[in-house]
C-alpha positions as CSV (number, residue, x, y, z in Angstrom):
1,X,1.4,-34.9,-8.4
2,X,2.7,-32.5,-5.6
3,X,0.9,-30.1,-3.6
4,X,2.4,-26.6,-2.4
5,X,1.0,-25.1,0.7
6,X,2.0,-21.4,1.2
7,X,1.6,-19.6,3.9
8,X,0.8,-15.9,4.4
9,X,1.6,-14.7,8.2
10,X,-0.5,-11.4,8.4
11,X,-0.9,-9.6,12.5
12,X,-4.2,-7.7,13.1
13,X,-3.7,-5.3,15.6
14,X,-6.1,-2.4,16.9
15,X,-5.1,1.0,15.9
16,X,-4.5,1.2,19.7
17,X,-1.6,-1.4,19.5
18,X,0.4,0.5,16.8
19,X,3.4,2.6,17.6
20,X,3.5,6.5,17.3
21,X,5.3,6.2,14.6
22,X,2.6,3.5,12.8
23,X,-0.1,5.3,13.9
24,X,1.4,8.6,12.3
25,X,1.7,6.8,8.7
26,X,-2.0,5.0,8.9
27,X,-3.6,8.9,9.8
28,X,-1.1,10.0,6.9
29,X,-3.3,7.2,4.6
30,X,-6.4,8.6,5.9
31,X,-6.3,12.0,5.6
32,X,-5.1,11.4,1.7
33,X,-8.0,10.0,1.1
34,X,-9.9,13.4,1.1
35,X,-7.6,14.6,-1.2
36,X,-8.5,11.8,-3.6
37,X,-10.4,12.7,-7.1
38,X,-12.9,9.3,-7.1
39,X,-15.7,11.4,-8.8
40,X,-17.0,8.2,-10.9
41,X,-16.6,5.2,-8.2
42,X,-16.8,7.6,-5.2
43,X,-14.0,5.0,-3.5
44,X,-11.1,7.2,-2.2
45,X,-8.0,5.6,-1.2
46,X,-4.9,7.1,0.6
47,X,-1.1,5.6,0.8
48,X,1.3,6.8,3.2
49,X,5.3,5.7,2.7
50,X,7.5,5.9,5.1
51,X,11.2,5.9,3.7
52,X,14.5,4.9,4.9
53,X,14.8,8.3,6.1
54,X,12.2,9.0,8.4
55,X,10.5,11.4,5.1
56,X,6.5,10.9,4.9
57,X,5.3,10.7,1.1
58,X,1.4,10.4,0.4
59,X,-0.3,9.8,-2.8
60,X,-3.6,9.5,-3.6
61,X,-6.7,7.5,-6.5
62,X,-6.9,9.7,-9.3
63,X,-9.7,8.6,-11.6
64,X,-10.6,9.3,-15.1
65,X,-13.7,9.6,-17.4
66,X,-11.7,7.3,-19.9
67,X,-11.4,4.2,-18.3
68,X,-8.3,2.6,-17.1
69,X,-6.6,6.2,-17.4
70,X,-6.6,6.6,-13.6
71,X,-3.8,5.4,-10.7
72,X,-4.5,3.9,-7.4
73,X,-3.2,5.2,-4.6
74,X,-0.3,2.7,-3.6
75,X,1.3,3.1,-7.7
76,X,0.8,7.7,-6.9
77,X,2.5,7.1,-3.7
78,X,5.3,4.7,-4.6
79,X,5.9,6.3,-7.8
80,X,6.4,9.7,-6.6
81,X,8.6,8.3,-3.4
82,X,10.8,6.5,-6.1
83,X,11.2,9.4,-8.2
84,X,11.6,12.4,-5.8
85,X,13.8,9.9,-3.4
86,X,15.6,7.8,-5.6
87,X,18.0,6.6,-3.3
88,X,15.6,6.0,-0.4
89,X,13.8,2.4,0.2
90,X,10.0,2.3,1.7
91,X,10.2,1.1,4.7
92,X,6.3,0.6,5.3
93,X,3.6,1.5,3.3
94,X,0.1,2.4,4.7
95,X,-3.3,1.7,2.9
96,X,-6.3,3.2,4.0
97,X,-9.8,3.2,2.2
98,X,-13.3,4.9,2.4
99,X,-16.6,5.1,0.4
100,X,-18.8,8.3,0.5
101,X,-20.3,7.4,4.5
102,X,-17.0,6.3,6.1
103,X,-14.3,4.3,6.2
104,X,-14.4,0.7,5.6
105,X,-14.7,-1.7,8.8
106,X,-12.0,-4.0,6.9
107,X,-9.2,-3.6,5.2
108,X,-9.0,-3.4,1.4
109,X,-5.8,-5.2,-0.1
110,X,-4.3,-3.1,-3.0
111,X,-5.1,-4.3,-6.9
112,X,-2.8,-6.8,-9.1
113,X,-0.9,-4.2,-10.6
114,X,-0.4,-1.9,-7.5
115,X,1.1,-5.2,-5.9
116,X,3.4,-6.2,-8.6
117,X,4.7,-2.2,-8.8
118,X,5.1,-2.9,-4.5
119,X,6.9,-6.1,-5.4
120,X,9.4,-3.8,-7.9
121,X,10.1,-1.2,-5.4
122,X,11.5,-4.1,-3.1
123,X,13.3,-5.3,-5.1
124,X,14.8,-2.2,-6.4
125,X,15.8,-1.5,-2.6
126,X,16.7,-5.2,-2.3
127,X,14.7,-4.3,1.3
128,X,11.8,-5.7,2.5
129,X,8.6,-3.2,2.4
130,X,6.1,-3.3,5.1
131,X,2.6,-3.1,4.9
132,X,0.0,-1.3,6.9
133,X,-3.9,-2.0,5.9
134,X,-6.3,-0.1,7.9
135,X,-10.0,-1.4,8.7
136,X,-11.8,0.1,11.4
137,X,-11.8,-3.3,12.5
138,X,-8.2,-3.8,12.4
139,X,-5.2,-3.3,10.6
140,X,-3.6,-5.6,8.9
141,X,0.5,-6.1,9.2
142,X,2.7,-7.6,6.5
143,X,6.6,-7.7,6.8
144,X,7.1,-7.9,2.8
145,X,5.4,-7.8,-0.6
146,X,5.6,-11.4,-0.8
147,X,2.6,-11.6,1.6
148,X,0.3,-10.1,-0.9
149,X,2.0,-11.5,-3.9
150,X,3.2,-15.1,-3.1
151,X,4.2,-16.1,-6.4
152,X,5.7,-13.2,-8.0
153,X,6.9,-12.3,-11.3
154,X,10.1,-9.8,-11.2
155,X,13.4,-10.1,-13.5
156,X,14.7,-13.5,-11.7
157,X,11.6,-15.0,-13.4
158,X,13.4,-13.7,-16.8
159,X,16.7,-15.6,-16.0
């Protein structure tokens, strides 16, 4: 028998810390979130991509009455990015979260499916994406997918 240790190397910085530029995207996350339709959980979330570019996309949860018809933020956001900007990798991605009294003092990691559509755009862009969670607490910094989804599935797996 073997073990395998991974190892995931996440900063934490105050929103104070981040550069203009981060600090743009994160308020770009968190002023999606009111434009979220989370009429059933009442949990908004907002994603804010920043592309090779310099071009802002935002995208928002979208619920439904019939159960799992909706979309998280992170899949709105990087689906519209991929489709309106084909030719354009994300260069970070900004999370932001809130229920109906504020936002949350941590930050909330995307779902299974949001990460494995986040490892896909990557590799599409064979370019790392990185990732901005916010927390009142903190935000959370991750220079590639592969920090939230260590042992990932994608087409190499297929080979």
């Amino acid at each position: 028998m073997k073990d395998l240790t991974l190892q995931i190397d996440i900063k934490i910085y105050d929103y104070s810390e981040l550069s203009d530029a981060d600090r743009q995207l994160i308020d770009s996350a968190r002023e999606a979130t009111r434009r979220s339709y989370a009429p059933y959980s009442h949990f908004s979330v907002g994603a804010a991509a920043r592309l090779a570019d310099d071009t802002v996309v935002t995208g928002t949860n979208q619920e439904n009455a019939a159960y799992p018809s909706g979309l998280c933020a992170e899949r709105t956001t990087l689906f519209y990015a991929n489709s309106q900007y084909p030719d354009q990798a994300v260069e970070t991605l900004a999370i932001a979260a809130r229920n109906e009294r504020d936002f949350l003092d941590d930050p909330i990691p995307p779902c299974g499916a949001c990460r494995q559509v986040m490892l896909e755009t990557e590799k599409r862009f064979k370019h790392p994406m990185r990732i901005l969670l916010f927390g009142k607490k903190g935000i959370y910094e991750m220079k590639n997918v592969g920090a939230l989804l260590p042992l990932s599935f994608d087409a190499s797996s297929m080979e």
